[in-house]
gemmi code that builds the backbone of each chain (N, CA, C; Angstrom):
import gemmi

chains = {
    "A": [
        ("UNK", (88.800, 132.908, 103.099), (89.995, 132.313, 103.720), (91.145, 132.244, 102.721)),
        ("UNK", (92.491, 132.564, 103.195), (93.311, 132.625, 102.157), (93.923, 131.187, 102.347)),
        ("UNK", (93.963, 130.431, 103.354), (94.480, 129.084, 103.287), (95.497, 128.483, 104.156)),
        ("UNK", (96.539, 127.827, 102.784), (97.663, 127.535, 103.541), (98.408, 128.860, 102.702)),
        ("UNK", (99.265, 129.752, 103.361), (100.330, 130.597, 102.491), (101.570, 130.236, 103.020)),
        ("UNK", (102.489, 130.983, 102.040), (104.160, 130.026, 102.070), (104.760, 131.567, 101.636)),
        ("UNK", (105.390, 132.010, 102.584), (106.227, 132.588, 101.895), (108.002, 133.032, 102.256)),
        ("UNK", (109.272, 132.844, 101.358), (108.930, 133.279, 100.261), (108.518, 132.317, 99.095)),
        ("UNK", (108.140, 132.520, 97.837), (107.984, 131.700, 96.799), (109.347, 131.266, 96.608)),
        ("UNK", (110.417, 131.950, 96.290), (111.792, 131.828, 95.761), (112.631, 131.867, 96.651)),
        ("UNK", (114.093, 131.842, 96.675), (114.808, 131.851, 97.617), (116.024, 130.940, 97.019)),
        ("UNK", (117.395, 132.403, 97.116), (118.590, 131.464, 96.519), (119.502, 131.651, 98.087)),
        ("UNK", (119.923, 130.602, 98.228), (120.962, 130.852, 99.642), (122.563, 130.803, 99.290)),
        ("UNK", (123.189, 130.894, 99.976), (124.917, 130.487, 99.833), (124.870, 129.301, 100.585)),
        ("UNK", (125.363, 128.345, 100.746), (126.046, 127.452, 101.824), (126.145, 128.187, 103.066)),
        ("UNK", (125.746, 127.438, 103.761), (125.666, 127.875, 105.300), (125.053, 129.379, 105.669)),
        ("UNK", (124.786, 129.714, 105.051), (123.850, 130.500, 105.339), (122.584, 129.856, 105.800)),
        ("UNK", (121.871, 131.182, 106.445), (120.490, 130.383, 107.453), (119.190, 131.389, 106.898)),
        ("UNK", (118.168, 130.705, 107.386), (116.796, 131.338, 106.886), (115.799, 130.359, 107.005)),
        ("UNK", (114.611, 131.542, 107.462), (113.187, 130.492, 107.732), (112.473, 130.702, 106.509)),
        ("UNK", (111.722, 129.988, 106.519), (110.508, 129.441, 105.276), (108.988, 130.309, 106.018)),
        ("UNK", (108.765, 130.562, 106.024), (107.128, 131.298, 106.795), (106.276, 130.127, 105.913)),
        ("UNK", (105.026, 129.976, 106.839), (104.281, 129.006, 106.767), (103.077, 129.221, 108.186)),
        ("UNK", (101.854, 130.074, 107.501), (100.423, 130.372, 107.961), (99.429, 129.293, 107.116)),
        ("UNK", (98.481, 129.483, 107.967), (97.022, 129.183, 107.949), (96.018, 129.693, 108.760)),
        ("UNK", (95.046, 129.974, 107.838), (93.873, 131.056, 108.461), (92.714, 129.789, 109.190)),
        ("UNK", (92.621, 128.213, 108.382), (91.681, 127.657, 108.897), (91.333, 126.992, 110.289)),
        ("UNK", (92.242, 127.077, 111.062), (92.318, 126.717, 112.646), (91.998, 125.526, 112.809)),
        ("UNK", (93.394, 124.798, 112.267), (93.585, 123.378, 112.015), (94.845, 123.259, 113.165)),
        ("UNK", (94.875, 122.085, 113.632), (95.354, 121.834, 114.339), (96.931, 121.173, 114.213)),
        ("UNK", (96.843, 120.535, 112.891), (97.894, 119.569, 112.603), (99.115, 120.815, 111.464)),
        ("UNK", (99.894, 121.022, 111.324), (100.380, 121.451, 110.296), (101.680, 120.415, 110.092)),
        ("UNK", (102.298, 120.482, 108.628), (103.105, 119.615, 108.642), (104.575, 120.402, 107.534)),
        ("UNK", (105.747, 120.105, 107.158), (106.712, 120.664, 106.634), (106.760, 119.553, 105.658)),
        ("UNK", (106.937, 119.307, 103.998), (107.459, 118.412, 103.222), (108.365, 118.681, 101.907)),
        ("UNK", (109.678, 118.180, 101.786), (109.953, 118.483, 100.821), (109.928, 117.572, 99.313)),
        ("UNK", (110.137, 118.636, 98.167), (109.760, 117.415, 97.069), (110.789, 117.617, 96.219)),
        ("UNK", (111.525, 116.455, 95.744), (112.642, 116.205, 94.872), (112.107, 115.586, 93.476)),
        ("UNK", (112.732, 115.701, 92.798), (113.016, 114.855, 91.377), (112.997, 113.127, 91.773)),
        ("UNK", (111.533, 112.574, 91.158), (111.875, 111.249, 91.439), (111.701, 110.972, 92.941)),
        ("UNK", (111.451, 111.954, 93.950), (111.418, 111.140, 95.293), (110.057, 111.599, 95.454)),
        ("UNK", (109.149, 112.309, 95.149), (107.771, 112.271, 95.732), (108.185, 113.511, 96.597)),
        ("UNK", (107.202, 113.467, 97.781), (107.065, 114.384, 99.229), (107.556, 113.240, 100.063)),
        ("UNK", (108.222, 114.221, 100.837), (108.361, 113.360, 102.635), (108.851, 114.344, 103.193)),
        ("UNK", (108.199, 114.238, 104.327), (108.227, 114.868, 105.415), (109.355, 114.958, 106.318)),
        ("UNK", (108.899, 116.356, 106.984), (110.707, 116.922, 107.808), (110.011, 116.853, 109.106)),
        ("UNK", (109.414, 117.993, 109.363), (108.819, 117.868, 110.310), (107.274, 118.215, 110.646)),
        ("UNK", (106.085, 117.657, 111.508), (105.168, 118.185, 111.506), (104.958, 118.565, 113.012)),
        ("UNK", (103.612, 118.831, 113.367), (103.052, 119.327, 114.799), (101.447, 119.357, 114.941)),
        ("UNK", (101.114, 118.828, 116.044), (99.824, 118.605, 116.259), (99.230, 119.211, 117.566)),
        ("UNK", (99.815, 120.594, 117.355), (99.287, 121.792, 118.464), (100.098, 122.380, 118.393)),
        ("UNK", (100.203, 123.732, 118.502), (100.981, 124.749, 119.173), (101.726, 124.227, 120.691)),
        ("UNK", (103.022, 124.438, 120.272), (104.003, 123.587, 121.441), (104.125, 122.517, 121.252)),
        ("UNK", (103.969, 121.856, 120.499), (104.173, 120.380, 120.353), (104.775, 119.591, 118.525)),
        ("UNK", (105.883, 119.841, 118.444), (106.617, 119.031, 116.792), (107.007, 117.924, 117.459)),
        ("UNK", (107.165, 117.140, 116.146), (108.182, 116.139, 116.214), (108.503, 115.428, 115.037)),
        ("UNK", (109.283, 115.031, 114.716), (110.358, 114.736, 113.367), (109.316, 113.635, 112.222)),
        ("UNK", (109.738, 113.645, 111.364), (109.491, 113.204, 109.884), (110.280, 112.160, 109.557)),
        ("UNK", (110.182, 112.191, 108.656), (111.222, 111.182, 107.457), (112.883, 111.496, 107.431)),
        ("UNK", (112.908, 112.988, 106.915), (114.277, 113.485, 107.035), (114.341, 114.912, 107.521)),
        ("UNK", (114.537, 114.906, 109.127), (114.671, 116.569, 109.873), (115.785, 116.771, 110.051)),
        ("UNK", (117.271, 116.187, 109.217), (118.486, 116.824, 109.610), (118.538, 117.933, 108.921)),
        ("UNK", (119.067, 118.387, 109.836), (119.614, 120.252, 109.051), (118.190, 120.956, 109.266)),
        ("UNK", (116.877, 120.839, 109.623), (115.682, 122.043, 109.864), (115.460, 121.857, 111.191)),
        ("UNK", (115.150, 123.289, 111.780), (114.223, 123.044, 113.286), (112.670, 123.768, 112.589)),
        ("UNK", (112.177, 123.284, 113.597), (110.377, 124.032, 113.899), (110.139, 124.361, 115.256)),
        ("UNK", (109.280, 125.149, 115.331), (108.779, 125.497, 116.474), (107.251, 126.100, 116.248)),
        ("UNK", (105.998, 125.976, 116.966), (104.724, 126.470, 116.980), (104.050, 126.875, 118.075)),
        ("UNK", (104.633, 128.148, 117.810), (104.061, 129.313, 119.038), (102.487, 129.502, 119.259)),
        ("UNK", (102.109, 129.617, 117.788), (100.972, 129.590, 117.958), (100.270, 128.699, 116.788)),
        ("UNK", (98.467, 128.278, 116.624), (97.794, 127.655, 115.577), (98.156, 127.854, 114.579)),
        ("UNK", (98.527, 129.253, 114.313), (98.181, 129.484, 113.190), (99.806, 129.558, 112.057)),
        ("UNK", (100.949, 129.301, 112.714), (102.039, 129.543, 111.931), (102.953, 128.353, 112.575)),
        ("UNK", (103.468, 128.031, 111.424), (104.807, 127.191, 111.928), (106.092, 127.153, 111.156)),
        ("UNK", (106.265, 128.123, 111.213), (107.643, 128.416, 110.103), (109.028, 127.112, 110.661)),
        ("UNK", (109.647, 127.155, 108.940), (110.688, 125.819, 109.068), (111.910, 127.079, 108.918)),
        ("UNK", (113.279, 126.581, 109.751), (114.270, 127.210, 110.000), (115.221, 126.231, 109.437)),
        ("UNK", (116.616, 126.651, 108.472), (117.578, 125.648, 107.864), (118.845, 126.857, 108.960)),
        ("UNK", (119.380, 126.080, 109.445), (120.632, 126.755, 110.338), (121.864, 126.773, 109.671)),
        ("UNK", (121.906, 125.893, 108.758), (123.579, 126.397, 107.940), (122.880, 125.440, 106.601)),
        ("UNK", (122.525, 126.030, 105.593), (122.095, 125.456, 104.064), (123.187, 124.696, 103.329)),
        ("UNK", (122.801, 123.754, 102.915), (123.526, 122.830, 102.265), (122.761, 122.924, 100.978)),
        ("UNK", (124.109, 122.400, 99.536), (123.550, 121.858, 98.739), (122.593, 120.972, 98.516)),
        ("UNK", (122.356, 120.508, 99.485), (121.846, 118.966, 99.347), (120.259, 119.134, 99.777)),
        ("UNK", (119.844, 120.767, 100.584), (118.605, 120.928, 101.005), (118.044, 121.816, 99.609)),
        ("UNK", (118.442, 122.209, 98.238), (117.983, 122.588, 97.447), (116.937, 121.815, 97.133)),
        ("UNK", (115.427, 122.382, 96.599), (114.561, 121.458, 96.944), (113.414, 122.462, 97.029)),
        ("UNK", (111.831, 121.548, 96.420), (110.820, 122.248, 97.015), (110.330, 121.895, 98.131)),
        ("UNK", (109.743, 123.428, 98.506), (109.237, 122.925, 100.119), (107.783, 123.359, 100.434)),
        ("UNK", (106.838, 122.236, 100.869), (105.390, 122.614, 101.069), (105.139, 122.744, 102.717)),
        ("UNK", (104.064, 123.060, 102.720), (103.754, 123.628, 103.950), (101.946, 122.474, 103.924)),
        ("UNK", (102.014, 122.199, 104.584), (100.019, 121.485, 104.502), (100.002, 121.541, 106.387)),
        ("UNK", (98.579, 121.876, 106.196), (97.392, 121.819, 107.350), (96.376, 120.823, 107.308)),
        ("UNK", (95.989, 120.315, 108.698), (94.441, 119.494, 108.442), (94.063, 120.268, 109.746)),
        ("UNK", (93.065, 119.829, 109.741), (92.029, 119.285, 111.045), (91.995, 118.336, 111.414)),
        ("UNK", (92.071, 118.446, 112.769), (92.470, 116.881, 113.617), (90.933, 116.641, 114.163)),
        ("UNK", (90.964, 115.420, 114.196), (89.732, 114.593, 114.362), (89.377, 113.613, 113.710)),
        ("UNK", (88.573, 112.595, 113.705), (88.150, 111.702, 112.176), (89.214, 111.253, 112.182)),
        ("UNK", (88.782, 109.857, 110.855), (89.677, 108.703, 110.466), (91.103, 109.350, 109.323)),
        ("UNK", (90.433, 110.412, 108.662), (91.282, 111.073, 108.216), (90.867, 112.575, 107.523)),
        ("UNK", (91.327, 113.524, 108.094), (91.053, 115.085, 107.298), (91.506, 115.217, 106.530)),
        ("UNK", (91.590, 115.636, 105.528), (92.042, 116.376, 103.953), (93.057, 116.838, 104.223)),
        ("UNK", (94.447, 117.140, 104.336), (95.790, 117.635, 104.015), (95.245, 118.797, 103.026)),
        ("UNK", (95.270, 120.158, 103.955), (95.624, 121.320, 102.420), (96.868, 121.652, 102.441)),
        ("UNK", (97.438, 121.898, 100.935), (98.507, 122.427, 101.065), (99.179, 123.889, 100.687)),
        ("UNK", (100.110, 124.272, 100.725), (100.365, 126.305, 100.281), (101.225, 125.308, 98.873)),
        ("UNK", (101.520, 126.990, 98.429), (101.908, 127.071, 96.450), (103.706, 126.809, 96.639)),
        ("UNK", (104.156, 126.502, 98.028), (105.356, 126.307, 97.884), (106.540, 127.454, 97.980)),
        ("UNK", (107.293, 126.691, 98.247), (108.910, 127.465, 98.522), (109.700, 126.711, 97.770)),
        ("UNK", (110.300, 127.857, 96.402), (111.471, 126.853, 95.533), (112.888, 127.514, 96.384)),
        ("UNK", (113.237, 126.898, 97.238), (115.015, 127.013, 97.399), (115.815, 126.451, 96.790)),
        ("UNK", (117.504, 127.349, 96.636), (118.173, 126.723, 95.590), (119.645, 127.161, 96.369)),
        ("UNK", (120.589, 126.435, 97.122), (121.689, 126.223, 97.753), (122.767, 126.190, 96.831)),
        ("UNK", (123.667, 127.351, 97.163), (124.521, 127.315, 95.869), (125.930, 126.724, 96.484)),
    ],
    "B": [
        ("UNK", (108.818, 99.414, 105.772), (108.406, 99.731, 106.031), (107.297, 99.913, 104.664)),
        ("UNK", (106.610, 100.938, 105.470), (105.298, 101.260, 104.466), (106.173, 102.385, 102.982)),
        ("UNK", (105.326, 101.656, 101.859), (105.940, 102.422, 100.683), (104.553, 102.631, 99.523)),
        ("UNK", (104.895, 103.578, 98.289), (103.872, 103.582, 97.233), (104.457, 103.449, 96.061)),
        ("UNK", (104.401, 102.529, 95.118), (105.145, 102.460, 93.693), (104.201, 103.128, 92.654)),
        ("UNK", (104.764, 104.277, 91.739), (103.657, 104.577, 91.071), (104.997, 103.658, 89.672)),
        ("UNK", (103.807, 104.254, 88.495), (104.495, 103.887, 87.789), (105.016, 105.151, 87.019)),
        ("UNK", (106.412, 104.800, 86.257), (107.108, 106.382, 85.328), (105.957, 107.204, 84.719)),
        ("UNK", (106.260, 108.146, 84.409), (106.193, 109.174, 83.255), (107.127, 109.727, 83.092)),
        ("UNK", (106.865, 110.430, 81.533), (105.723, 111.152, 81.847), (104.254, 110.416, 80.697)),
        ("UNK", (103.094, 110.364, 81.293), (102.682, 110.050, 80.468), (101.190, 110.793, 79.215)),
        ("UNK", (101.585, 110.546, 77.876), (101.159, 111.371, 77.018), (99.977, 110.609, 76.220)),
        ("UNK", (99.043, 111.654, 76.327), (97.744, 110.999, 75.594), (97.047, 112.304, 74.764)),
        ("UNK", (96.220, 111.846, 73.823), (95.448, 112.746, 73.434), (93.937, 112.935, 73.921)),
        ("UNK", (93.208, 114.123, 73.713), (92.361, 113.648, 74.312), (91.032, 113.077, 74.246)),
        ("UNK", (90.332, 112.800, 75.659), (89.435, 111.712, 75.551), (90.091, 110.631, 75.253)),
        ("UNK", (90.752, 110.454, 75.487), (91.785, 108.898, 75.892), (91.710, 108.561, 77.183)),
        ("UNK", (91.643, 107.338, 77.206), (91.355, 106.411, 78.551), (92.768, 106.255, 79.479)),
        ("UNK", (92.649, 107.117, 80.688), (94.010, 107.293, 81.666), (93.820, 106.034, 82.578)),
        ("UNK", (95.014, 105.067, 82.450), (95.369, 104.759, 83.612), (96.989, 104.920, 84.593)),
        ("UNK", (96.548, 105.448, 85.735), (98.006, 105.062, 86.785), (98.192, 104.240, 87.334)),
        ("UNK", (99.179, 103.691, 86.939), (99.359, 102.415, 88.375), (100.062, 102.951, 89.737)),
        ("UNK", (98.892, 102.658, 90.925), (99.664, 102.749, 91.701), (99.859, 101.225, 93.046)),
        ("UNK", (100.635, 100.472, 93.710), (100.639, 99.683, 94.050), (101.674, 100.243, 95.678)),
        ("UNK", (101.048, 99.698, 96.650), (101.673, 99.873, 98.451), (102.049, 98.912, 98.597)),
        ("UNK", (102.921, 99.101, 99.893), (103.997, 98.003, 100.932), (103.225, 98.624, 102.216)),
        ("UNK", (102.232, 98.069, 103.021), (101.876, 98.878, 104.237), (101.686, 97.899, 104.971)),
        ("UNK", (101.946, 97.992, 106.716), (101.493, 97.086, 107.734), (99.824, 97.430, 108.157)),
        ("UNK", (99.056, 96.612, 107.741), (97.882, 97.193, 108.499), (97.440, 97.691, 107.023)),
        ("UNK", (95.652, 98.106, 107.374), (95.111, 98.525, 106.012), (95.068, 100.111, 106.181)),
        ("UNK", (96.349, 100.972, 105.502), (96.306, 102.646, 105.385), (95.344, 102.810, 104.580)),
        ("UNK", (95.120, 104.447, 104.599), (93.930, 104.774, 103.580), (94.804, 105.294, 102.530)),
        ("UNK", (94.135, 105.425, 101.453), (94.572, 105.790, 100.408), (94.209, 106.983, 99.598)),
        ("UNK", (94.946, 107.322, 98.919), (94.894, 108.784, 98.367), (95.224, 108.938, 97.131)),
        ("UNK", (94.875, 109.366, 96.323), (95.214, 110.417, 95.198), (95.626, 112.284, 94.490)),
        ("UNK", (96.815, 112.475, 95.129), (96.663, 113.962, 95.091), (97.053, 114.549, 93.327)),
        ("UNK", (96.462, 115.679, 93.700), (96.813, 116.209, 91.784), (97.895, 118.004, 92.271)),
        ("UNK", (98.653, 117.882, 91.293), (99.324, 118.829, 91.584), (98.935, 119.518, 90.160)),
        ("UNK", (99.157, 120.640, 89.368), (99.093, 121.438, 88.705), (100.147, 122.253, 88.606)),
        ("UNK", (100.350, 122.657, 87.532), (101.500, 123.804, 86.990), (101.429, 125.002, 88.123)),
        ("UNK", (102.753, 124.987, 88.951), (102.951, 126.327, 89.970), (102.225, 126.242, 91.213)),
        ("UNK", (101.315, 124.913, 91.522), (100.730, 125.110, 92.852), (100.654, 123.792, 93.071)),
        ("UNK", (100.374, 123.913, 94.846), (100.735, 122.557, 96.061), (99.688, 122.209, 95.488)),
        ("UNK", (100.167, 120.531, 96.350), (99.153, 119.695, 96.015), (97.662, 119.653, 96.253)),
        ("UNK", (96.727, 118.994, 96.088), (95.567, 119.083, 96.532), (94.822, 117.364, 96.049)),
        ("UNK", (94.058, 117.472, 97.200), (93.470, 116.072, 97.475), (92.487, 115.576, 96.195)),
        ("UNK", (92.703, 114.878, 95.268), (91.769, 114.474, 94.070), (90.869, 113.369, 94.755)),
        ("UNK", (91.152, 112.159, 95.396), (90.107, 111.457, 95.813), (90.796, 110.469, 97.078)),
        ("UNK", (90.017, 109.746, 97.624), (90.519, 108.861, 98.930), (89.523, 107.667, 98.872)),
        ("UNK", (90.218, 106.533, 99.373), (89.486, 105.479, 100.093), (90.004, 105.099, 101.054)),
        ("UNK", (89.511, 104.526, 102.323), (89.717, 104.469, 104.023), (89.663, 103.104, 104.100)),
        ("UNK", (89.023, 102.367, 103.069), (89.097, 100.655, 103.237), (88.911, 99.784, 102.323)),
        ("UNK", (89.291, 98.608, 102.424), (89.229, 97.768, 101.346), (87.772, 97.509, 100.553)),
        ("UNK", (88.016, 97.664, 99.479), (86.966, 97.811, 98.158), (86.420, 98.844, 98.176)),
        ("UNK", (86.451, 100.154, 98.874), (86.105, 101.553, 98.465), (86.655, 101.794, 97.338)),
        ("UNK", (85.522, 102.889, 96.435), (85.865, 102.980, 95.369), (86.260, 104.916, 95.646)),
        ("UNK", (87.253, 105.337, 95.437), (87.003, 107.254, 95.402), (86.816, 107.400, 94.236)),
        ("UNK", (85.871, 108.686, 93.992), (86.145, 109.378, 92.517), (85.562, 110.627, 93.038)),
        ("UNK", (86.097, 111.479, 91.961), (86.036, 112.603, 92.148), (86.104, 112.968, 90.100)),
        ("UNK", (85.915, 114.376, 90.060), (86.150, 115.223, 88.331), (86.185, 113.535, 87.725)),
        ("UNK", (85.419, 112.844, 87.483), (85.674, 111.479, 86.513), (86.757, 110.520, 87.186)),
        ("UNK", (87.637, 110.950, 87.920), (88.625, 110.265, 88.413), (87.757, 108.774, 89.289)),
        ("UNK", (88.765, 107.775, 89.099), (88.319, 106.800, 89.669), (89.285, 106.095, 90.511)),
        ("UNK", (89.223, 105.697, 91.918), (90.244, 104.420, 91.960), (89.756, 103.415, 93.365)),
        ("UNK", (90.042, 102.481, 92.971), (89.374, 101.298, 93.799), (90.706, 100.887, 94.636)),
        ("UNK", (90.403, 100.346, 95.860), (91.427, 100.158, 96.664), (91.289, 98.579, 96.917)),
        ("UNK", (92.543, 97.851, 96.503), (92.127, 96.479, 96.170), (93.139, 95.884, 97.008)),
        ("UNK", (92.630, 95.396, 98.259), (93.959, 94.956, 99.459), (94.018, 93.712, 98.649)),
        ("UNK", (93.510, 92.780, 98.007), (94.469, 91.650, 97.448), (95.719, 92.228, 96.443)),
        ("UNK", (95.728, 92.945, 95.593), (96.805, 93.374, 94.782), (97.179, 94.262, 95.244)),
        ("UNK", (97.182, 94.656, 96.650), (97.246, 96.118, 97.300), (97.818, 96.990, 96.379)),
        ("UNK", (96.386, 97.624, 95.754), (96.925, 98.498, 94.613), (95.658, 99.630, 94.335)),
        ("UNK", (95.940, 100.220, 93.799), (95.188, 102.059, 94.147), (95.462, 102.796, 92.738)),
        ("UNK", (94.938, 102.209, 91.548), (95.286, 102.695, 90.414), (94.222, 103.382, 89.885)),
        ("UNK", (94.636, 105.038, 89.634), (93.840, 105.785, 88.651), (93.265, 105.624, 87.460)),
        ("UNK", (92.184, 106.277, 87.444), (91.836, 105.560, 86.095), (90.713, 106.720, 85.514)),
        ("UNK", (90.553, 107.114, 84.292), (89.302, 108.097, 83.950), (89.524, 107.682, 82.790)),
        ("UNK", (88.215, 107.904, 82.245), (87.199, 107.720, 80.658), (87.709, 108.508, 79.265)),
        ("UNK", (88.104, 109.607, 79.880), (88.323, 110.547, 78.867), (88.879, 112.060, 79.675)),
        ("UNK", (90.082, 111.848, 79.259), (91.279, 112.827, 80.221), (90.459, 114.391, 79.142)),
        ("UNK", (90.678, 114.998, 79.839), (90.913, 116.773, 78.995), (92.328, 117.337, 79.108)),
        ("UNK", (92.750, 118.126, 78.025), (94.525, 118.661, 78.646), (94.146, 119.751, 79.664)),
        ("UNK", (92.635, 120.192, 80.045), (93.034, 120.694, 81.925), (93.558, 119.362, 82.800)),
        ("UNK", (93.389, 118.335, 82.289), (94.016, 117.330, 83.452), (95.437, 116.986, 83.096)),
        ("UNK", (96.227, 117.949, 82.491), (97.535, 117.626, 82.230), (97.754, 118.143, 83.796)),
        ("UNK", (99.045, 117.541, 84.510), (99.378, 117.440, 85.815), (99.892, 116.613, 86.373)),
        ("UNK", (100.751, 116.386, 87.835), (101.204, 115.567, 88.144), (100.372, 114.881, 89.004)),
        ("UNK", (100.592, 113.635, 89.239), (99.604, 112.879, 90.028), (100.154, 112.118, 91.177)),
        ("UNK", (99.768, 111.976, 92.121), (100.474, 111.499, 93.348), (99.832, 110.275, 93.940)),
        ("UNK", (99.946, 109.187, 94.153), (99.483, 108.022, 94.953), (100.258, 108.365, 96.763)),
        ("UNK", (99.432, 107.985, 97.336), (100.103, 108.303, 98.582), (98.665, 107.554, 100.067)),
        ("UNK", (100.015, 106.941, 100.941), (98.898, 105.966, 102.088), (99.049, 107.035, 103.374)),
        ("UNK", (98.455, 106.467, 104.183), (98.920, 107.580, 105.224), (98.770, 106.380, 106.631)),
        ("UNK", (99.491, 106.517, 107.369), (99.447, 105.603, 108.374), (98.908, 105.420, 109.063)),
        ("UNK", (98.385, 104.043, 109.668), (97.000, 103.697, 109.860), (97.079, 104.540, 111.728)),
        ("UNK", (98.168, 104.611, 112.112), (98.516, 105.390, 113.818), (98.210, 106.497, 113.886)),
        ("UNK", (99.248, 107.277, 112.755), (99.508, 108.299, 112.608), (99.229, 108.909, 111.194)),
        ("UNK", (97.583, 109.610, 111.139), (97.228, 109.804, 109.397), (98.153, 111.327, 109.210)),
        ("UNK", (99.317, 111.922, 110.231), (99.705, 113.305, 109.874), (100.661, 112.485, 108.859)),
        ("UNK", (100.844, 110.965, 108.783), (102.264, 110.720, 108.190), (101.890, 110.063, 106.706)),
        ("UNK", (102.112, 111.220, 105.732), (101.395, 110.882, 104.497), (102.821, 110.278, 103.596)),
        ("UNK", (102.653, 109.283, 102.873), (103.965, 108.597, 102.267), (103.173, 108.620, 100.572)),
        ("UNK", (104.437, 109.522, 100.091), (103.918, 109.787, 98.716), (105.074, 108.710, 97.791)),
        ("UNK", (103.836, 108.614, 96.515), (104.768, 108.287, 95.385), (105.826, 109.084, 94.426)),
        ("UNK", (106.348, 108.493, 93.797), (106.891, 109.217, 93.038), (106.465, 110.315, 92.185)),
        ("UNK", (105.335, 110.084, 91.986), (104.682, 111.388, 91.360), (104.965, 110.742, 89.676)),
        ("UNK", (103.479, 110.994, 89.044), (103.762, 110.691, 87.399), (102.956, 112.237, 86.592)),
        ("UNK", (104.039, 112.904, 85.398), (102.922, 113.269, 85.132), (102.192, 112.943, 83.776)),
        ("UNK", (101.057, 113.774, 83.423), (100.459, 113.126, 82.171), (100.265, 114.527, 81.726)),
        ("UNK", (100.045, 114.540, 80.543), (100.660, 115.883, 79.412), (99.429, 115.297, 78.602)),
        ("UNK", (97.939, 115.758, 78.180), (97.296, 115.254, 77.582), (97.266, 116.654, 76.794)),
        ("UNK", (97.039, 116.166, 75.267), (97.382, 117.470, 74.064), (95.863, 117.057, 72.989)),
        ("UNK", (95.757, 118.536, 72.874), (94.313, 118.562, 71.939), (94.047, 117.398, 70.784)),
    ],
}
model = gemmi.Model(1)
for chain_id, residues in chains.items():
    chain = gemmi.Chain(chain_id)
    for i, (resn, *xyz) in enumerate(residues, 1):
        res = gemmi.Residue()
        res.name, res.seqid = resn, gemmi.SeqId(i, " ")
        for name, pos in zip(("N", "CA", "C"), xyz):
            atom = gemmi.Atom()
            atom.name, atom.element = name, gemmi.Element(name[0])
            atom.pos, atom.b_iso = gemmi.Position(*pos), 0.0
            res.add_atom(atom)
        chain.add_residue(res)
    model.add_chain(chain)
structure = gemmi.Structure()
structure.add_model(model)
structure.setup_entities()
């Protein structure tokens, strides 16, 4: 199994410019989730989803959409990039069921908003 | 609302030195608790958990006891190696909704031969 994958690794944008993040999993988990990580702020979450057809918002989802067509992918979309979304971005899966499943996560997306 | 205070780094030891993290929550209700380890160039990954009060997780030597009177979730191992140089994450997840994981600040520790 290759996991959670993220790609791209890198990624420099202009301002307002747009672009998705790709974000698979091979383990046929149900939950996937979007988080970004700053200097000093930890992870928090943008957006996650707990089925194919079904997101709904995080901590901070201004400026990204999602959508999950299917299990296995849920790519994050920025519609006009801001400075302010420079930032790493993870991708994690569980399995739904139980008091709590393991969160895996992919190697990340460094974006950088110029 | 629900929160995790770790404490700064970065923090530096040599090794086989005795690690501790502090980590301390703000949560309604008893969340479970977590410890994730991040590493140079890759996502996080789950180091250990406890689901209720006075569970102890450990995992690679790692230890941490979940103590709802000091509601606090602090790392702790015997004797670090510099493979455990890395960042470390405290993080609860909500007792409704476990997709909603609330991380700390993240500390890291830099342990040198």
């Amino acid at each position: 199994n290759a996991g959670v994958t993220q790609t791209p690794k890198f990624q420099v944008l202009k301002t307002g410019q747009s672009m998705t993040l790709q974000c698979a999993q091979d383990m046929n988990h149900e939950y996937m989730s979007w988080y970004r990580q700053d200097p000093g702020m930890g992870l928090r979450l943008i957006h996650y989803s707990v089925g194919a057809g079904i997101t709904d918002q995080g901590e901070v989802p201004n400026g990204y959409n999602v959508s999950r067509s299917t299990t296995e992918d849920f790519p994050l979309r920025l519609l006009s990039a801001a400075p302010s979304q420079t930032s790493v971005y993870f991708c994690a899966s569980r399995k739904a069921g139980g008091t709590y499943n393991e969160q895996f996560f992919g190697p990340g997306t460094r974006l950088t908003v110029l | 609302g629900n929160s995790v205070t770790q404490m700064e780094g970065p923090v530096t030891l040599s090794e086989e030195a005795f690690l501790t993290i502090n980590c301390t929550y703000t949560a309604t209700g008893y969340p479970s608790l977590f410890w994730y380890v991040q590493y140079p160039g890759e996502g996080l990954q789950l180091l250990l958990k406890a689901t209720k009060a006075d569970d102890k997780g450990s995992n690679k030597g790692f230890e941490a006891t979940y103590r709802k009177e000091t509601t606090s979730f602090h790392l702790e191992k015997g004797s670090v190696q510099v493979s455990d140089s890395a960042v470390y994450f405290c993080a609860l997840s909500d007792l409704y909704n476990t997709d909603k994981l609330i991380f700390g600040t993240g500390t890291r520790l830099q342990v040198f031969p």
